[in-house]
Residue, then its C-alpha position, 0 to 999 in steps of 0.5 A: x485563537x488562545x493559547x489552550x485551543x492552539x495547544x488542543x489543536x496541536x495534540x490533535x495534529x500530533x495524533x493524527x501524524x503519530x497513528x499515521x506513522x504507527x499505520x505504516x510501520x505496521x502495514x509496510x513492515x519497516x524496521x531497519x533502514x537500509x542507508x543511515x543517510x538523511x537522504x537514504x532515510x528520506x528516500x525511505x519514507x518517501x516510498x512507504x508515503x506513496x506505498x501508502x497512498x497506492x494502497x488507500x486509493x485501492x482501499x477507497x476505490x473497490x465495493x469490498x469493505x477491506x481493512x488496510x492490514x488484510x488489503x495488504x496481506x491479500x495483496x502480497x499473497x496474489x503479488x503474482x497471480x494475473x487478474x485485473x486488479x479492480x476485479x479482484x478487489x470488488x470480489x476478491x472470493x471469486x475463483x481465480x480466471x485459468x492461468x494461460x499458455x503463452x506461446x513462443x512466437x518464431x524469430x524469423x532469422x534472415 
């Protein structure tokens, strides 16, 4: 391999980290890091590589054709709500199931 493809393949490579990292600031909302450490740091992006993993494989597994920013503002916005997940990823339109009343079991004392 020459020096001219080593280099294109290098750009390539430097492209594909720089829109990944650009995916995740804009998608997982870093801005500050709360430790200054390395290790805080690392921990950090650790976290945000996961997030990101977690959120493709929900992307990549539902029938629904979502884009990674709406996936991701749809799921802060139903953070709480009880459903089942892959349910609501495949029709994610569908009226939400009525909420339950959970009733409080008797402690028996004694």
């Amino acid at each position: 391999m020459g020096i001219p493809a080593r280099q294109g393949k290098q750009a390539g490579d430097r492209w594909q980290i720089e829109t990944f990292f650009r995916a995740l600031k804009q998608n997982l909302k870093i801005k500050t890091f709360v430790g200054t450490s390395a290790n805080a740091v690392k921990i950090r992006v650790w976290t945000a590589l996961i997030a990101m993993l977690i959120l493709r494989l929900l992307q990549l597994g539902s029938q629904f054709k979502w884009s990674l920013s709406n996936l991701v503002a749809l799921l802060r916005m139903n953070l709480f709500t009880h459903r089942d997940l892959w349910a609501w990823l495949n029709d994610p339109f569908e009226t939400p199931p009525v909420s339950y009343e959970m009733e409080q079991l008797p402690l028996a004392l004694g």
